[in-house]
GUDRENKOL-819818 format. One line per field, with one value per atom (N, C-alpha, C, O): x, z, y; residue number from 1. Coordinates in steps of 0.02 Angstrom, whole numbers. Layout:
px X ...;
pz Z ...;
py Y ...;
resi NUM ...;
REM end
This chain:
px 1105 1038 1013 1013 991 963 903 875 887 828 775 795 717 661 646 624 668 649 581 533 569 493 474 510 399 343 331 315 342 334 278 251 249 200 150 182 102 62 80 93 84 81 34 40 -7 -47 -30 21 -93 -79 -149 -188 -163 -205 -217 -182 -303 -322 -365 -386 -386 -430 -421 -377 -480 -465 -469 -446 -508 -510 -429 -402 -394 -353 -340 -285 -397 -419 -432 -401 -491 -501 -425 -403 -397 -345 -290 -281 -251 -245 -272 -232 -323 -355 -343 -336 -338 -351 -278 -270 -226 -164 -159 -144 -172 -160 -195 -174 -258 -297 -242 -210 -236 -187 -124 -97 -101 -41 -52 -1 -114 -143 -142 -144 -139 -153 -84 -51 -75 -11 -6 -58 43 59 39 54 7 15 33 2 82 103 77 79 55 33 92 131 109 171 184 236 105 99 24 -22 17 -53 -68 -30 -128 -133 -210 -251 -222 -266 -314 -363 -301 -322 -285 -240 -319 -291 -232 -185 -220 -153 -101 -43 -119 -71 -66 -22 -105 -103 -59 -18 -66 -43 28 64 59 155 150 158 123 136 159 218 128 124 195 239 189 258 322 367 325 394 385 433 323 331 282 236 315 286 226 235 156 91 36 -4 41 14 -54 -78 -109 -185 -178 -131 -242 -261 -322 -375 -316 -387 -417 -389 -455 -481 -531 -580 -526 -621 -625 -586 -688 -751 -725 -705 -725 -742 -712 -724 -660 -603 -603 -642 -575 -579 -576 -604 -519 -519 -541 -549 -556 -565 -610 -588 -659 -700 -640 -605 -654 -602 -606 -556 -673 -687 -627 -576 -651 -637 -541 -508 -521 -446 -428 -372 -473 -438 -443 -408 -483 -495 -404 -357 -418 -349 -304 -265 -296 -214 -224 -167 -274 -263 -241 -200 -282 -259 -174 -145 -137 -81 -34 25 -66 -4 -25 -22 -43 -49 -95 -151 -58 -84 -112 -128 -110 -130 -202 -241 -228 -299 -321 -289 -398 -417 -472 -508 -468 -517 -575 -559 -608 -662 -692 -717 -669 -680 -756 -742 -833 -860 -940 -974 -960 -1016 -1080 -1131 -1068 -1130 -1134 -1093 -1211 -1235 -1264 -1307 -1241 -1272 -1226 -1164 -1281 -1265 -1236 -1201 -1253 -1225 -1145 -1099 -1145 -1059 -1025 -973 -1056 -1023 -997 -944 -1043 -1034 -979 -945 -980 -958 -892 -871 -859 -789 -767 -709 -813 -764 -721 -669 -761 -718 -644 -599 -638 -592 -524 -479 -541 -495 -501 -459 -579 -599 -604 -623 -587 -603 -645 -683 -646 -694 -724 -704 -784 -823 -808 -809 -799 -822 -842 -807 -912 -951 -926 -908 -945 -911 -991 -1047 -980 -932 -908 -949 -832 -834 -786 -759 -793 -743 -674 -669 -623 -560 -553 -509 -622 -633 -676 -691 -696 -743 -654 -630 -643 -572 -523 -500 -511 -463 -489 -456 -560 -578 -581 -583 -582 -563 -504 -493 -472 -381 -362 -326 -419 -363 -401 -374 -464 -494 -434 -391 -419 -387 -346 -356 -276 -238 -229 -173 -295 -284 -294 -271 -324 -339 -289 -258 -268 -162 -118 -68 -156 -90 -90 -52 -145 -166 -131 -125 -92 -38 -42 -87 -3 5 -68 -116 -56 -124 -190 -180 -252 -290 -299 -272 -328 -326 -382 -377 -459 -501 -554 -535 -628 -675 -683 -714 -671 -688 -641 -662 -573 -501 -523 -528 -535 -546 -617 -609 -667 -710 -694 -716 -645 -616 -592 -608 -553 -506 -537 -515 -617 -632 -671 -677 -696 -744 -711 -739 -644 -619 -634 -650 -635 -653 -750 -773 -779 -840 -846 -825 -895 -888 -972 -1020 -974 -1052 -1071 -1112 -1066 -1121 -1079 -1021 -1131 -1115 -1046 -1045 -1021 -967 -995 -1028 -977 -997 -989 -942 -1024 -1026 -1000 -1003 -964 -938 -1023 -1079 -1012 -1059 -1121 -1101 -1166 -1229 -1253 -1287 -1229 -1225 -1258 -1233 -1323 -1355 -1363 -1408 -1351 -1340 -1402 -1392 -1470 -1526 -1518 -1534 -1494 -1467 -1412 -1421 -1356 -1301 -1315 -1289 -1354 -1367 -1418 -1425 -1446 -1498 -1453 -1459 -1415 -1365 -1332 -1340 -1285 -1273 -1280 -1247 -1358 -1400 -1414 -1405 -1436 -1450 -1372 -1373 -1321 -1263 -1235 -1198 -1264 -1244 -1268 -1233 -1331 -1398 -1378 -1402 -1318 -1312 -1258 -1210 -1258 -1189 -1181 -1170 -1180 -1150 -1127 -1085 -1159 -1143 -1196 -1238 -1189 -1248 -1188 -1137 -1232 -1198 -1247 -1298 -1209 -1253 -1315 -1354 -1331 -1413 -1452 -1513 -1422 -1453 -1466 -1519 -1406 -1433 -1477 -1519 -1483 -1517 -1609 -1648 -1620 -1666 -1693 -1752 -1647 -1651 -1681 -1720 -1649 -1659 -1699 -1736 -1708 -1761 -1716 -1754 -1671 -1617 -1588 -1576 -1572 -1535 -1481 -1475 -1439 -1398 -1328 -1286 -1336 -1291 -1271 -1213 -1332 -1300 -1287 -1257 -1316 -1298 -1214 -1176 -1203 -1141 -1070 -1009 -1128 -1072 -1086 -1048 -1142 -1132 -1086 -1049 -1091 -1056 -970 -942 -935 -883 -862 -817 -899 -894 -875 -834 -908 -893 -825 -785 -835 -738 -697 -660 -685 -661 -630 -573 -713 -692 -665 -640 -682 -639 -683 -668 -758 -813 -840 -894 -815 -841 -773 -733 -778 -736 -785 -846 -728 -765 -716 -655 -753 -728 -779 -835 -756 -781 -817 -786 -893 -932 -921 -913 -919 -890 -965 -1001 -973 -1024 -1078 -1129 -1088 -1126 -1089 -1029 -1140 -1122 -1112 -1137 -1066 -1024 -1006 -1005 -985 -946 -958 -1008 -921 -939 -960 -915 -1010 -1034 -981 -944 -969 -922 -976 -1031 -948 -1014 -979 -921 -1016 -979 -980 -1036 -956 -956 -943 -894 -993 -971 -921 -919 -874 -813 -832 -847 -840 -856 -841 -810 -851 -844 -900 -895;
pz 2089 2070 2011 2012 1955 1896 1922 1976 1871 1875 1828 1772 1843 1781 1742 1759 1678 1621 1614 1624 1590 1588 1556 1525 1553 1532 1467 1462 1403 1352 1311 1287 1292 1255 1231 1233 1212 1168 1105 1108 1040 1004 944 915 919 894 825 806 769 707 672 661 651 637 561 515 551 497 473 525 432 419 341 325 300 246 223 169 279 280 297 351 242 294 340 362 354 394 475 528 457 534 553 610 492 515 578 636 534 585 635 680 654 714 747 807 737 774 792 836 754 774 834 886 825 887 947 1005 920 996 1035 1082 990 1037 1066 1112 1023 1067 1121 1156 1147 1192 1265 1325 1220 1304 1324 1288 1388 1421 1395 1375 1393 1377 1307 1294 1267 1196 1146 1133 1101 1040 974 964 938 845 816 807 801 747 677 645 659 593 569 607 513 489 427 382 405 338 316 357 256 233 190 164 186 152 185 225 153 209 166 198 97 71 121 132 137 166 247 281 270 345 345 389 307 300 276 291 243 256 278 301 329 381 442 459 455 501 482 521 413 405 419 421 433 455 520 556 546 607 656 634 728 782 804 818 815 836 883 873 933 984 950 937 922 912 852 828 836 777 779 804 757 777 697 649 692 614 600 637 549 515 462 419 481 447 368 328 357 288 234 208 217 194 117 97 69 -10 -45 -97 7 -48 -13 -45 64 85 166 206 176 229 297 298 351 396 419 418 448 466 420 439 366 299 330 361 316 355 393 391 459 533 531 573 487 463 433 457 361 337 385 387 442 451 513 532 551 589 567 596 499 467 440 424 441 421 481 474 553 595 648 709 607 657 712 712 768 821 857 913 810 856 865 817 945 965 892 842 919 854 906 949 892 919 852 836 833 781 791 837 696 711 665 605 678 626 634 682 587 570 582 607 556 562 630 675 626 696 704 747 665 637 682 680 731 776 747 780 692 669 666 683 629 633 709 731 736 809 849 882 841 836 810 837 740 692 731 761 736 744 829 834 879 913 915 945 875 852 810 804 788 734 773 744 848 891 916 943 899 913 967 986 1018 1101 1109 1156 1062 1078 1010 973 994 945 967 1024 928 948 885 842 898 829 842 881 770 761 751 754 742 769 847 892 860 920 966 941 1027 1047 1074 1085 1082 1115 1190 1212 1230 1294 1270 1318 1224 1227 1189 1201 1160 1120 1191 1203 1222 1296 1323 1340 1331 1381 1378 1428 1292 1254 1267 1283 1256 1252 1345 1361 1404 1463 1485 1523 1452 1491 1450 1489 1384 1342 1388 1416 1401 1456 1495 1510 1543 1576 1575 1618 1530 1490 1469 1490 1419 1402 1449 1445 1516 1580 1620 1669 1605 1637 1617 1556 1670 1666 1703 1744 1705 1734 1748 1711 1808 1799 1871 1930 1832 1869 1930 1931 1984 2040 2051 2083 2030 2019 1949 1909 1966 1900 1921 1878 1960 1995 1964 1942 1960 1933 1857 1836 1818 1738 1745 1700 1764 1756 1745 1701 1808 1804 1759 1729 1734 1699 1618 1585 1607 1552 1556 1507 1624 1642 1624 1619 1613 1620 1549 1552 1486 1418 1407 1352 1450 1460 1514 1570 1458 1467 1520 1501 1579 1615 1564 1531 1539 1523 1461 1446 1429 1370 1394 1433 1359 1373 1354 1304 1401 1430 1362 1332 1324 1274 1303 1364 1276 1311 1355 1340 1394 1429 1372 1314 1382 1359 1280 1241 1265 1206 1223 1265 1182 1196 1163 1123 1154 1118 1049 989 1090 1044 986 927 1019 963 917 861 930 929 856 801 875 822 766 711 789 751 681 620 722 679 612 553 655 607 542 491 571 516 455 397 474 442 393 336 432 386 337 290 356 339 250 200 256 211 163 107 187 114 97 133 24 -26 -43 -103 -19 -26 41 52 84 157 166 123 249 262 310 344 287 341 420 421 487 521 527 566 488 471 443 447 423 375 418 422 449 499 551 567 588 609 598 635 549 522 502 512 474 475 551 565 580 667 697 725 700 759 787 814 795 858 830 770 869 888 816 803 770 726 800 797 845 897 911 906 937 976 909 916 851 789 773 752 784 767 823 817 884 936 931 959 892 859 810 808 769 711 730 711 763 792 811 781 863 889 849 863 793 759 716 698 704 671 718 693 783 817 831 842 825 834 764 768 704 646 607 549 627 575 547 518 549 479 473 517 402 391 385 381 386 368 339 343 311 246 219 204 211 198 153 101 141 83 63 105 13 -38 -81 -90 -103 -149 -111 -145 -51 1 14 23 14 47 125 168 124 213 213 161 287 313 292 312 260 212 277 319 288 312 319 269 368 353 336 365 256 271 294 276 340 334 312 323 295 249 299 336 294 323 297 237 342 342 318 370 265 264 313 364 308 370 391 445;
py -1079 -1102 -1061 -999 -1099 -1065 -1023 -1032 -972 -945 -974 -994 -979 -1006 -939 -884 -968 -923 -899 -937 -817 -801 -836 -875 -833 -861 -827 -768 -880 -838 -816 -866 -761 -733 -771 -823 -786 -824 -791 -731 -824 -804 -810 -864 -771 -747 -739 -710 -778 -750 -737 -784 -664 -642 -654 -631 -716 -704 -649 -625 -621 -581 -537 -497 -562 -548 -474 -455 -424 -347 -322 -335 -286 -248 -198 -183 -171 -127 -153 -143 -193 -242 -294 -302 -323 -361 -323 -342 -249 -207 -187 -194 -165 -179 -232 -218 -278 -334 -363 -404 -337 -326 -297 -325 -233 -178 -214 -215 -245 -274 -298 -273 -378 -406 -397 -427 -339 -322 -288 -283 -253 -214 -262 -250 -324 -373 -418 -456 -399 -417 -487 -514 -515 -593 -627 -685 -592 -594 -566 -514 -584 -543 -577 -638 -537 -525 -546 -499 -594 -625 -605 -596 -601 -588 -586 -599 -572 -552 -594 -579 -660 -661 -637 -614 -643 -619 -660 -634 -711 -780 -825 -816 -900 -952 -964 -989 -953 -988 -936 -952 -899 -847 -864 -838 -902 -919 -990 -997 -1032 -1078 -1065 -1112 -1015 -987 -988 -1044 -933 -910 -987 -996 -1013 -1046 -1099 -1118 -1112 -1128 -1116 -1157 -1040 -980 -974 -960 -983 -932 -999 -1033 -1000 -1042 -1017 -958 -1037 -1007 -1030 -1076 -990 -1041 -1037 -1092 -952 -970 -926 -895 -934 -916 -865 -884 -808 -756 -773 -747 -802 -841 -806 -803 -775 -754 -807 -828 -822 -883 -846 -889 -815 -783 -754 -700 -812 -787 -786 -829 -754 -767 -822 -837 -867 -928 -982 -1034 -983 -1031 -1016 -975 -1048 -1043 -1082 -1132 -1021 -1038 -1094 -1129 -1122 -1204 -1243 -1271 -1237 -1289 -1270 -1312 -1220 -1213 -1234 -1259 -1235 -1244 -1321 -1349 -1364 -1445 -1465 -1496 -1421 -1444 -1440 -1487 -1381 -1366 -1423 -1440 -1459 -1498 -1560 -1596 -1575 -1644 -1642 -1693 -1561 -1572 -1575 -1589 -1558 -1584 -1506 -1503 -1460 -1396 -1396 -1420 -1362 -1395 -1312 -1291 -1292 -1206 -1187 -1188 -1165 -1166 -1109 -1090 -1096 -1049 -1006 -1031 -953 -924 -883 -825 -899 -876 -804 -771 -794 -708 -705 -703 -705 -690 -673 -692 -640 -605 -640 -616 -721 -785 -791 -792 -796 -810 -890 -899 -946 -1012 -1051 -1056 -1085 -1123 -1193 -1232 -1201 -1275 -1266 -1303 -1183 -1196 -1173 -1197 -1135 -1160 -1218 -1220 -1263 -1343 -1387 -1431 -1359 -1382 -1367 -1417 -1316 -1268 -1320 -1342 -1330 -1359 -1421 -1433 -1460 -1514 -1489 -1531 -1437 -1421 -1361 -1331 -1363 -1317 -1252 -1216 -1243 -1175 -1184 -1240 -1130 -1119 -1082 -1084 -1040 -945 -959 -1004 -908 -859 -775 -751 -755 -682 -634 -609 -630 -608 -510 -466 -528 -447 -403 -428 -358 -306 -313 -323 -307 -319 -240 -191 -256 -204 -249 -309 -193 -231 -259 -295 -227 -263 -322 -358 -340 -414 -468 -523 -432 -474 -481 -537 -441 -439 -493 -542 -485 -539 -605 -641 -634 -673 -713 -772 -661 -686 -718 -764 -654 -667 -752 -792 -762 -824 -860 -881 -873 -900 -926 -980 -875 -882 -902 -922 -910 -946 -1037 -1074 -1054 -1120 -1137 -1187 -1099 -1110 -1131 -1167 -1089 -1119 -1158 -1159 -1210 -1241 -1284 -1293 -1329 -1387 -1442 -1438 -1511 -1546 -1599 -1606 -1628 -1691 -1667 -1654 -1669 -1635 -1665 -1721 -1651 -1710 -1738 -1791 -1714 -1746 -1692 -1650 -1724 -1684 -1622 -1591 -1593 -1533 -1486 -1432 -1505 -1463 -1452 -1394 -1506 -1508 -1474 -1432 -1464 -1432 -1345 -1307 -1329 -1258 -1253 -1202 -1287 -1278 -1237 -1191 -1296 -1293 -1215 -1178 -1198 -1137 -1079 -1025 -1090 -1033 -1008 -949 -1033 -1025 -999 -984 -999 -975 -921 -911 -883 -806 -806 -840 -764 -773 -725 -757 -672 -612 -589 -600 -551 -535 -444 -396 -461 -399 -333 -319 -296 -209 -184 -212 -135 -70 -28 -34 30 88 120 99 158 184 212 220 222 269 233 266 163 133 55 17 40 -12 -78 -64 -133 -190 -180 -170 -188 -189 -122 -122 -80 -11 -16 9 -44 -52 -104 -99 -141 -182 -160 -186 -116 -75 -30 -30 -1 29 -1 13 -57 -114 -143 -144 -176 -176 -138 -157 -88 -34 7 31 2 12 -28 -11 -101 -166 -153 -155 -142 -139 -97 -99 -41 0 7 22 -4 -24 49 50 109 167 190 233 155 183 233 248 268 288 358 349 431 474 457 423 495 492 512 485 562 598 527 519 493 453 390 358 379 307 334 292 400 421 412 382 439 432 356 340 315 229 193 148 228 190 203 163 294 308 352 392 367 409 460 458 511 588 550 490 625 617 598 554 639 632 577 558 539 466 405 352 429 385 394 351 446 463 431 424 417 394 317 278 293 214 199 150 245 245 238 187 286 306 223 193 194 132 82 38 90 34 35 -8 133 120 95 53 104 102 17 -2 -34 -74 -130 -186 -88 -105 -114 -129 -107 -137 -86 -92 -39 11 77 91 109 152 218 221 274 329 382 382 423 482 520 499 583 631 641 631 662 675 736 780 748 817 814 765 884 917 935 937 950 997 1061 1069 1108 1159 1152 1116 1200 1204 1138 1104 1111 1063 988 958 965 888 846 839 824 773 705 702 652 590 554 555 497 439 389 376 355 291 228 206 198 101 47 40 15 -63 -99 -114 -117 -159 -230 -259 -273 -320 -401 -388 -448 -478 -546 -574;
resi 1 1 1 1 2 2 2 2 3 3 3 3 4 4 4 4 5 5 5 5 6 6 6 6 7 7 7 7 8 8 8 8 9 9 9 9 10 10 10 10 11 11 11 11 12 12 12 12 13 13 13 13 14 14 14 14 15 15 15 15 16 16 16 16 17 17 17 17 18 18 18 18 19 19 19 19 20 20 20 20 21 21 21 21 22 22 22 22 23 23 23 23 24 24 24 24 25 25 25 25 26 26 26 26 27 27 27 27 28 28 28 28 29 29 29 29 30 30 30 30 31 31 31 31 32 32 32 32 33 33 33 33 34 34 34 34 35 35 35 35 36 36 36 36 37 37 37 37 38 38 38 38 39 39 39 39 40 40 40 40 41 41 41 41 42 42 42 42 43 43 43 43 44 44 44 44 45 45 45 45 46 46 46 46 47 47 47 47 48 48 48 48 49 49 49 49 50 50 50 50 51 51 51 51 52 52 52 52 53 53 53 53 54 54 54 54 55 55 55 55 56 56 56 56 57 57 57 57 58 58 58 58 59 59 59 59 60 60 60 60 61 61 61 61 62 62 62 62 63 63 63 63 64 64 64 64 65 65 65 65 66 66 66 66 67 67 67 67 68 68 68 68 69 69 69 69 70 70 70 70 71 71 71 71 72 72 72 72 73 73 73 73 74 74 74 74 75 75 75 75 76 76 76 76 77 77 77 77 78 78 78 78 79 79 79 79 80 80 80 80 81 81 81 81 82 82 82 82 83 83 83 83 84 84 84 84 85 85 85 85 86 86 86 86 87 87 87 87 88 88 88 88 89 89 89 89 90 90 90 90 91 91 91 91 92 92 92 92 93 93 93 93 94 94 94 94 95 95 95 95 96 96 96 96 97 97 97 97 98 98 98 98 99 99 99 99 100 100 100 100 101 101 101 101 102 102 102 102 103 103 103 103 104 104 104 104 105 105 105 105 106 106 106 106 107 107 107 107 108 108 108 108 109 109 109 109 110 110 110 110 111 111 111 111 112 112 112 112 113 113 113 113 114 114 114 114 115 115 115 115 116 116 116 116 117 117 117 117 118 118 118 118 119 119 119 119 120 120 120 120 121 121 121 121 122 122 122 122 123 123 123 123 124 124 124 124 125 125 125 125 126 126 126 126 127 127 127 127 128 128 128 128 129 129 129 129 130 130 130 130 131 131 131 131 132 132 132 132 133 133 133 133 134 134 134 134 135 135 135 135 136 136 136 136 137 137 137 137 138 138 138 138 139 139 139 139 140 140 140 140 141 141 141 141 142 142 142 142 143 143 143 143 144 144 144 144 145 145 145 145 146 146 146 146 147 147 147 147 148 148 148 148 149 149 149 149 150 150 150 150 151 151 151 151 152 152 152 152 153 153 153 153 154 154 154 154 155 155 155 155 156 156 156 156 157 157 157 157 158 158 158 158 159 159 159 159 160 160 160 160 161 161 161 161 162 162 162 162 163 163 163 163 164 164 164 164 165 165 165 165 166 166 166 166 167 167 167 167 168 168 168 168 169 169 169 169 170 170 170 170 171 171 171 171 172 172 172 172 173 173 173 173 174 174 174 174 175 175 175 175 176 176 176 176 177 177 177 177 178 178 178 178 179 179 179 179 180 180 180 180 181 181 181 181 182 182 182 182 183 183 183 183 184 184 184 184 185 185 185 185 186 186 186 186 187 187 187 187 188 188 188 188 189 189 189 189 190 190 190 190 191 191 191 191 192 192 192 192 193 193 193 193 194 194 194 194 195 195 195 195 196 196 196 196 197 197 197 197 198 198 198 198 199 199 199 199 200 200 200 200 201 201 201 201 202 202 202 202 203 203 203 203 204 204 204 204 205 205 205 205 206 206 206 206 207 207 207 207 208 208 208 208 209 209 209 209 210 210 210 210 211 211 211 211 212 212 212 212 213 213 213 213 214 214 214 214 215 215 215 215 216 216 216 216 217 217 217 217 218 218 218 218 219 219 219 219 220 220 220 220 221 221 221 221 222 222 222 222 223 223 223 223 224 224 224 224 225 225 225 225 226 226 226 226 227 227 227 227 228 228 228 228 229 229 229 229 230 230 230 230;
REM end
């Protein structure tokens, strides 16, 4: 008696025109059991090889690409035959294109800045929607089926870290084209240089900002940090 062959990987191809967040978002998904990162593009002429060389079950898409708005992509590559879900990576909060995107194969949004437990949680509902097979037996089955792609609550911040803050930060880093040290977003927000600094941290972490050392102070160079565009 044969054995049934494993169950193979989802496979994943990361758009993202940052190469900073794109990496990130590499590492995410390889972090989660049953999906592998195939490859990385950076524009859509570059997603569209890709997909040519390489088999793809989804697509981690940012809206916001150099040469081409991801919608406007995930349109073409359906009208050319590509059949790979999309899960939407982006900054806009504009309900028309939410709309817009499910007709075009989007399953998920996941606005950035994000962490790798809101992207995990992404991928495992994903999963289970992916595995969903065969013929339902009544509306009750296809209802689950579709539930499983809807999220109840907004996903957990690391401990002692608050959405309405979190976004406070954001903003405020968003806003400056030199970047901002933590003394500085501090002072922007309202909050301790401390807990600015453990916003700040967060967001390298989750790919939406960089950081590096300020030079021409006396004693210990301050890090500033820059918003990741997006």
């Amino acid at each position: 008696m044969s054995t049934p062959s494993p169950r193979q990987d989802i496979r994943v191809l990361v758009v993202e025109d940052d190469p900073v967040a794109a990496d990130a978002h590499v590492l995410y998904v390889g972090r989660v059991p049953g999906f592998t990162a195939v490859g990385k593009a950076h524009t859509g002429a570059e997603a569209r090889r890709a997909l040519d060389r390489t088999p793809v079950d989804l697509l981690l898409l940012d809206l916001h690409l150099p040469d081409v708005h991801g919608l406007q992509l995930a349109r073409s590559l359906r009208a050319a035959g590509y059949h790979a879900d999309v899960i939407a990576v982006t900054s806009a909060r504009d309900l028309t294109v939410v709309r817009e995107g499910v007709s075009l194969g989007v399953v998920q949004y996941v606005l950035k800045p994000f962490t790798f437990a809101t992207l995990r949680d992404r991928l495992i509902r994903y999963a289970e929607f992916h595995a969903a097979a065969g013929e339902a037996s009544g509306q009750d089955e296809v209802d689950r089926a579709l539930a499983t792609l809807r999220t109840p609550g907004p996903a957990e911040l690391p401990k002692g870290l608050s959405a309405p803050t979190l976004e406070k930060v954001t903003r405020a880093l968003r806003g400056s084209e030199e970047g901002l040290t933590a003394t500085g977003v501090a002072e922007a927000v309202g909050i301790s240089r401390i807990t600015a600094r453990r916003y700040l941290e967060h967001l390298v972490d989750a790919g939406r900002a960089g950081r590096s050392p300020q030079y021409g102070q006396v004693g210990r160079p301050e890090l500033q940090y820059r918003w990741v565009k997006g």
